[in-house]
C-alpha positions as CSV (number, residue, x, y, z in Angstrom):
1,X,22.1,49.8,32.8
2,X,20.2,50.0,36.3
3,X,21.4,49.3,39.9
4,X,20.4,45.9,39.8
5,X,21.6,44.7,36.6
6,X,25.2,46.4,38.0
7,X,24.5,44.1,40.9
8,X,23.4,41.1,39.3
9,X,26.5,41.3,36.7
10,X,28.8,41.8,40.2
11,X,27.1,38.8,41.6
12,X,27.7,36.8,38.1
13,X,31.9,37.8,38.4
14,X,31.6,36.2,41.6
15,X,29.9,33.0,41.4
16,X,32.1,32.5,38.5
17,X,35.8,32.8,40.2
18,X,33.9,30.9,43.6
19,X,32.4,28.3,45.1
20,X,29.8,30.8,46.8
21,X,25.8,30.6,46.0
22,X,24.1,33.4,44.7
23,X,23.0,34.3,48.3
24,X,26.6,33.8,49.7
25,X,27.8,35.8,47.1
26,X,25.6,39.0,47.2
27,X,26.5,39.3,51.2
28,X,30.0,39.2,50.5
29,X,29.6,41.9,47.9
30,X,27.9,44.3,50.4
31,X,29.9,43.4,53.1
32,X,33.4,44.5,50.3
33,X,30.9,47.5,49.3
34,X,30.0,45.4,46.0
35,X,34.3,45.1,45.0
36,X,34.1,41.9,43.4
37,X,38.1,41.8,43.3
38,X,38.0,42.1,47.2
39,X,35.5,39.3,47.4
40,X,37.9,37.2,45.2
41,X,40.4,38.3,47.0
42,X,39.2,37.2,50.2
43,X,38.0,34.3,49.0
44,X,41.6,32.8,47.8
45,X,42.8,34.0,51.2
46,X,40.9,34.9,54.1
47,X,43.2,35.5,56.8
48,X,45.4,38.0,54.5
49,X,48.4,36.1,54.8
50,X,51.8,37.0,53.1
51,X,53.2,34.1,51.8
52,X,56.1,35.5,50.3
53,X,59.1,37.5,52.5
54,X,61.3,39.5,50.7
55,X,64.6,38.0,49.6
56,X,67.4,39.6,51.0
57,X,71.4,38.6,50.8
58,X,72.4,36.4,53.5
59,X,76.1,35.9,53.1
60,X,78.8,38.4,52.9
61,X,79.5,36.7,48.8
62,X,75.7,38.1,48.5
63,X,76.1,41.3,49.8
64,X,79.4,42.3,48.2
65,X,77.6,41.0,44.2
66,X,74.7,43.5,45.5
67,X,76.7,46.5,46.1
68,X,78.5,45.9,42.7
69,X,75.8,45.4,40.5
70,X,73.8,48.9,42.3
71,X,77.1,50.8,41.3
72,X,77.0,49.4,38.1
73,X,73.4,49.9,37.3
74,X,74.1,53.6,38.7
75,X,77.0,54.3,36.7
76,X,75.3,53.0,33.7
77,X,72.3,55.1,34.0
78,X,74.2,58.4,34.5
79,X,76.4,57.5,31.5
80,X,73.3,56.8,29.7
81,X,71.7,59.9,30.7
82,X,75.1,61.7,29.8
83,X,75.2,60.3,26.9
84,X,71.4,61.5,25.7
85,X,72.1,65.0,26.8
86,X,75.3,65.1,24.5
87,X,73.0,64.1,21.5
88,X,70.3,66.6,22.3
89,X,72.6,69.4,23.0
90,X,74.3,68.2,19.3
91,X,70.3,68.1,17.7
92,X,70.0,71.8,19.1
93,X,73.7,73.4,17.6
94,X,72.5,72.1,14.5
């Protein structure tokens, strides 16, 4: 496959996931150096908004259920991992 069937099959991802003509389409290829996800991308959002915030514990309830579940999950995995160890170092004595 040539350079401008790579191009035309670019411009074809394009049109299909925007509104943009053919024309429209190949400029915003160059100008995302022919990254059709960035195109798309930048179509959905131009201004590169975040519309999401991550979700941290407001109230002291929240914090508290926080801390206890990261203990548990800690204390879990090193029993896991404990546990794994004692079966391989049983697989290897016998």
């Amino acid at each position: 496959m040539d350079n401008k069937d790579s191009i035309t099959e670019l411009v074809d991802i394009v049109l299909r996931q925007t509104n943009y003509n053919k024309e429209t389409a190949l400029q915003k290829l160059e100008e995302f150096e022919y990254d059709p996800l960035k195109v798309i991308r930048n179509y959905m959002n131009p201004d590169n908004k975040v519309y999401y915030t991550k979700n941290e514990p407001k109230t002291t309830n929240q914090l508290m259920y926080k801390e206890i579940r990261t203990m548990l999950d800690s204390a879990n995995a090193k029993y896991r991992k404990k546990k794994e160890d004692e079966e391989e170092a049983e697989k290897a004595n016998n």
